[in-house]
Every structure is written in C-alpha cells, then in structure tokens.
C-alpha beads as a LAMMPS data file, in Angstrom:
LAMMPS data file: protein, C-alpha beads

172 atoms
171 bonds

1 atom types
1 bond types

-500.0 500.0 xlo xhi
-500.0 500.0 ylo yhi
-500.0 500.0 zlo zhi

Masses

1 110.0

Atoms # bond

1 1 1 134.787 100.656 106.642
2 1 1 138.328 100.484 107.906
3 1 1 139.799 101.969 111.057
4 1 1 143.613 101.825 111.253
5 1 1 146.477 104.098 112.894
6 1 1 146.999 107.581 111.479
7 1 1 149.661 108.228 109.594
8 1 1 151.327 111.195 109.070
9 1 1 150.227 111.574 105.509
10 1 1 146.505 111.521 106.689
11 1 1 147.102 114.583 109.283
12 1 1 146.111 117.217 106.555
13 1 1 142.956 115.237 105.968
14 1 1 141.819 114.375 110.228
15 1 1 142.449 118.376 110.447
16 1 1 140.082 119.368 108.153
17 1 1 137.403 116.841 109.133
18 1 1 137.821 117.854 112.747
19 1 1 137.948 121.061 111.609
20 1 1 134.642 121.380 110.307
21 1 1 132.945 119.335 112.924
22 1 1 133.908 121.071 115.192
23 1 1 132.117 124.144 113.337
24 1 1 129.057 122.255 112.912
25 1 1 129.062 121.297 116.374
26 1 1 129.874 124.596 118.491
27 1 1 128.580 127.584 115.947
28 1 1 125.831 128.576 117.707
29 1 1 127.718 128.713 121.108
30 1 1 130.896 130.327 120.386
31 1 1 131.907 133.093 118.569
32 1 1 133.987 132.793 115.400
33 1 1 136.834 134.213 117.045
34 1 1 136.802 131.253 120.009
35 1 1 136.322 128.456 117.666
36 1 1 139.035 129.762 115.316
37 1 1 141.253 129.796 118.477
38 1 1 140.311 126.476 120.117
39 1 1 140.841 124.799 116.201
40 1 1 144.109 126.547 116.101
41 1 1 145.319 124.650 119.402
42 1 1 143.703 121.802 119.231
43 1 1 142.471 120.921 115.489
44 1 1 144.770 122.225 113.358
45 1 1 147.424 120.532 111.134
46 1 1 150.473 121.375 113.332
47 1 1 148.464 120.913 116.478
48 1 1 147.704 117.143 115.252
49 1 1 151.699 116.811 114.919
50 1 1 152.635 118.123 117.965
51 1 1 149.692 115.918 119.502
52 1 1 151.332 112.853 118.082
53 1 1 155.103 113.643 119.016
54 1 1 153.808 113.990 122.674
55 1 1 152.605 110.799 122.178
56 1 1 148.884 110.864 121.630
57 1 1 147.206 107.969 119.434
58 1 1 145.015 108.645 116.976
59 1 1 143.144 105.817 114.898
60 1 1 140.810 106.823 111.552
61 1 1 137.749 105.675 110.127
62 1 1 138.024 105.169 105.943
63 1 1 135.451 104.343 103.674
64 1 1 136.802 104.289 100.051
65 1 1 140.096 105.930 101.378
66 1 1 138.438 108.674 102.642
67 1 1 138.558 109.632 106.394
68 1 1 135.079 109.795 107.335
69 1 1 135.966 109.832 111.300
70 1 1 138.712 109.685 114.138
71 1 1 139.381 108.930 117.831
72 1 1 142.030 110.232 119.941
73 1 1 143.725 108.925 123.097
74 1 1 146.235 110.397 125.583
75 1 1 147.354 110.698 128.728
76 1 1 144.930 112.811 131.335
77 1 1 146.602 116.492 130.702
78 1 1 143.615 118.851 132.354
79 1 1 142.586 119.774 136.318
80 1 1 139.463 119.613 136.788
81 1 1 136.820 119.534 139.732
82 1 1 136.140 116.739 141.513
83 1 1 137.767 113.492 140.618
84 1 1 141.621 113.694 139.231
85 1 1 142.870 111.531 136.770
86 1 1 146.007 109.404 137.918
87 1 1 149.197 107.771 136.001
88 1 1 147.238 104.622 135.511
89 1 1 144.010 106.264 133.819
90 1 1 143.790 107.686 129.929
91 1 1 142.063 110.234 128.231
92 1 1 139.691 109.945 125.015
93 1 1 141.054 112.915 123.297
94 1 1 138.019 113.465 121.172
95 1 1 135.762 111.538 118.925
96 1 1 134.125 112.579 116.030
97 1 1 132.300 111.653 112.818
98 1 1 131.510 113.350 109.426
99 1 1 128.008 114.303 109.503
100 1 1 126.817 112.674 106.709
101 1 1 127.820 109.597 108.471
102 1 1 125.842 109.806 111.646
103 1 1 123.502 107.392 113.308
104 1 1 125.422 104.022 111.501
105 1 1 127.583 102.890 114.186
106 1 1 130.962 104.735 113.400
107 1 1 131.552 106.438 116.647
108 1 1 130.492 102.877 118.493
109 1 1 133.476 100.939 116.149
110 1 1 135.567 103.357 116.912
111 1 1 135.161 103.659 120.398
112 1 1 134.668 99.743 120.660
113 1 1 138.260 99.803 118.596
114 1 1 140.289 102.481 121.124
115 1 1 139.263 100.078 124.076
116 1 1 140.817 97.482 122.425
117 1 1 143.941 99.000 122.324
118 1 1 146.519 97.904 125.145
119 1 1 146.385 101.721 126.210
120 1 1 143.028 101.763 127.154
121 1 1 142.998 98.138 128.238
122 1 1 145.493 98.544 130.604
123 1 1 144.215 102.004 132.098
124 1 1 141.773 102.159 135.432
125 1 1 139.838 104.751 134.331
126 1 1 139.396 106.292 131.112
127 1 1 138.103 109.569 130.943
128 1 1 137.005 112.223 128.584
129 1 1 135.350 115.797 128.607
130 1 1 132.071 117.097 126.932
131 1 1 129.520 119.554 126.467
132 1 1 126.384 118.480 128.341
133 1 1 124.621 120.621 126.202
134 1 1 126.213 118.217 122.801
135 1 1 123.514 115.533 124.307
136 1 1 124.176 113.322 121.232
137 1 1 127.818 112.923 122.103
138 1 1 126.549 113.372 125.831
139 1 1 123.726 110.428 125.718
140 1 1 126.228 108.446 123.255
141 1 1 129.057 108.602 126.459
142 1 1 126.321 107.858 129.183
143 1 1 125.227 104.832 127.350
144 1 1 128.910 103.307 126.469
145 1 1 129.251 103.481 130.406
146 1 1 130.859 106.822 131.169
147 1 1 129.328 108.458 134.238
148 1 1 129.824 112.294 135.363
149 1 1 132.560 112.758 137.755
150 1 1 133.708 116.476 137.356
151 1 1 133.852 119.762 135.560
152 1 1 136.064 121.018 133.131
153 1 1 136.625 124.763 131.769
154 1 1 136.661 125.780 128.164
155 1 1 139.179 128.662 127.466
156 1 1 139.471 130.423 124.062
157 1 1 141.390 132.938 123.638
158 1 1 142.682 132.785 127.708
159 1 1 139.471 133.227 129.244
160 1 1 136.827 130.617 130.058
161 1 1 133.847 130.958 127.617
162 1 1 132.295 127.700 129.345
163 1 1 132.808 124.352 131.188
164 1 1 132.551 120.723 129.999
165 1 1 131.488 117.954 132.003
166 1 1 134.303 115.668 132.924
167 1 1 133.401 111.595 132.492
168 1 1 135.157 108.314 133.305
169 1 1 134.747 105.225 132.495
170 1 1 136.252 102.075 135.255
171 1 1 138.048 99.364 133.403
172 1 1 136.804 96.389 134.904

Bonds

1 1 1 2
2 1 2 3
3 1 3 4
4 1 4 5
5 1 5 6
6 1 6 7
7 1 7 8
8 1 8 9
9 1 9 10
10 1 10 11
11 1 11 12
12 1 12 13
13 1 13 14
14 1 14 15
15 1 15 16
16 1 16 17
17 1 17 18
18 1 18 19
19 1 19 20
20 1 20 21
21 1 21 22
22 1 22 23
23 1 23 24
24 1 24 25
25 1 25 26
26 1 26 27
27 1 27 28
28 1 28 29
29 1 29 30
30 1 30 31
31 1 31 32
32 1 32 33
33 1 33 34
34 1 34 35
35 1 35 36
36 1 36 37
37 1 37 38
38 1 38 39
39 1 39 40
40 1 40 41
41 1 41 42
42 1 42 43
43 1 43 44
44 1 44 45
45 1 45 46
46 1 46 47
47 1 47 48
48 1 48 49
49 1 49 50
50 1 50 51
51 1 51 52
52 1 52 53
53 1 53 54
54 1 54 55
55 1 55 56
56 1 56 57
57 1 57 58
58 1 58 59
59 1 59 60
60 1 60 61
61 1 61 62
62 1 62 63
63 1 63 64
64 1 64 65
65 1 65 66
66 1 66 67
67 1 67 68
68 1 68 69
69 1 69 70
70 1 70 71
71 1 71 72
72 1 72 73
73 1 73 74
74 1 74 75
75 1 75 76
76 1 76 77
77 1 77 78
78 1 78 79
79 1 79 80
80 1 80 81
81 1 81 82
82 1 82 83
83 1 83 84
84 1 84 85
85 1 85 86
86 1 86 87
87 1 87 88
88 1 88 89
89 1 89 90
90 1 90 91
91 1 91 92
92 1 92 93
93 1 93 94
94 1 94 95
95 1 95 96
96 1 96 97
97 1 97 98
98 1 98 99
99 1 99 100
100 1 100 101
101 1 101 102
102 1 102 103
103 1 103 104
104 1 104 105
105 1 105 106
106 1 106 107
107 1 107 108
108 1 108 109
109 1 109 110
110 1 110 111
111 1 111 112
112 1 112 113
113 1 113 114
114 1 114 115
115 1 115 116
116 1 116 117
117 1 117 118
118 1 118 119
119 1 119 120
120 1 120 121
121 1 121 122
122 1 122 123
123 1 123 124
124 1 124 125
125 1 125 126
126 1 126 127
127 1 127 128
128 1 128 129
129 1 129 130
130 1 130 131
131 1 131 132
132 1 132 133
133 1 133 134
134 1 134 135
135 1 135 136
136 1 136 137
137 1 137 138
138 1 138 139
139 1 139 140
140 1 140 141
141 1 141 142
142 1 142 143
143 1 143 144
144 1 144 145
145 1 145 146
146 1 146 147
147 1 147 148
148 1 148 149
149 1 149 150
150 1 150 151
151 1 151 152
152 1 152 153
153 1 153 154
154 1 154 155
155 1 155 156
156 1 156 157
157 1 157 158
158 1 158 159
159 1 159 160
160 1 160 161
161 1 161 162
162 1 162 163
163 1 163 164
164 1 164 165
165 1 165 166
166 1 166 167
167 1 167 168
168 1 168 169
169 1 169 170
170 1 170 171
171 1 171 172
C-alpha cells in the first residue's frame, strides 16, 4: 500500500469512493434526499476542488493504483458547543476506507501518516467530528487518543437532521 498527496487527476476517483462510503455508512439514518445533499457539498467532485483551493490537504491510500482510502485535513471551519477550535489547532476533515478493506490497518496508516505531516505536527489540538452512533469510527477515534469535547450539528438540506460529537486530540 502507498499513501501519497492527491492529485488533481485522482479527485474523480476520492469522490466516488467517498461517495459511496458515505452511503454505506449513513443509509439507514438519513434519507436519500439528505445524503444526496450532504455528498453534493461535501463529497462531490467539485466540492473536493474547491476543498483543495481553500487549502485543505488530502493524502490517498493505493493498492495497485487504485484508491482504496483517504484522509483530509483543514483548518477548524465549524461552531460548535463547548470547546472552540483556535488558529493554532486543525481539523481531520474526514477519514475513510473502502469496505472491502476494513479491519487491516488502513485508517491507522493513514491517520499515523496525517500526524506526520508538519500541519498536524505543529497544531495544539487537532480535532474532528463524528457520529457517536458510527462506533467503529467512534471507538477507532477514542482509542487513537481523541476525547469528546463538544457537539456538532448535521444540516442537510438547511435544517439540522442530527448532531455529531465534536473530538480533539492535544499535541503533546
């Protein structure tokens, strides 16, 4: 396996991965018509662009040239209750992993590979924001070191359908 820095040729590709784990992973909480919005702003091909001219970083997972995962990291961009990010923190702007490649240690190289980065090196905090209710991702977060420190809504389609924990994790 091989993680490197997307590339704007591979954009088509991350969308349609994140696309359709994003599927597998909400169905049976949203409707169609919420995950087709919250894919359109946040997982779709132009959203990915827009993501990296505002200067998000995105690295892949290959195996035989074929994106088989992704991270995402960015500056803190949401409100949330309890604990605010600050200039010197970073965000984990989702992480996620083809499904037929769970449970080998992909999401652990690639987080293991983001905090190696000088972003999230040189940040305080870093945090991120998940379904409790997702308690592989959930469990996965608690035991890389992220604790709960706030709440987070979910809005589709401009109204809140639910609310993600918030989680950070201190550089030390």
């Amino acid at each position: 396996m091989l993680i490197e820095k997307l590339t704007t040729q591979d954009i088509e590709e991350l969308a349609t991965l994140a696309q359709k784990t994003y599927r597998q992973t909400f169905s049976h909480s949203m409707t169609i018509k919420e995950i087709d919005d919250i894919i359109l702003s946040t997982k779709s091909v132009d959203a990915f662009k827009q993501f990296l001219k505002d200067g998000d970083d995105f690295f892949v997972a290959k195996k035989a040239r074929k994106i088989i995962g992704y991270i995402g990291m960015q500056k803190p961009n949401f409100k949330m209750s309890g604990r605010n990010p600050t200039s010197k923190d970073q965000a984990l702007k989702g992480i996620y992993v083809d499904k037929k490649y769970h449970h080998q240690g992909i999401g652990r190289q690639l987080m293991d590979y983001a905090f190696d980065q000088p972003r999230f090196k040189q940040a305080e905090n870093v945090y991120l924001c998940v379904w409790e209710e997702n308690k592989p991702a959930y469990n996965f977060y608690l035991n890389y070191g992220f604790k709960k420190v706030g709440t987070y809504d979910v809005i589709a389609n401009g109204k809140v359908i639910g609310t993600d924990q918030v989680m950070m994790k201190a550089n030390s």
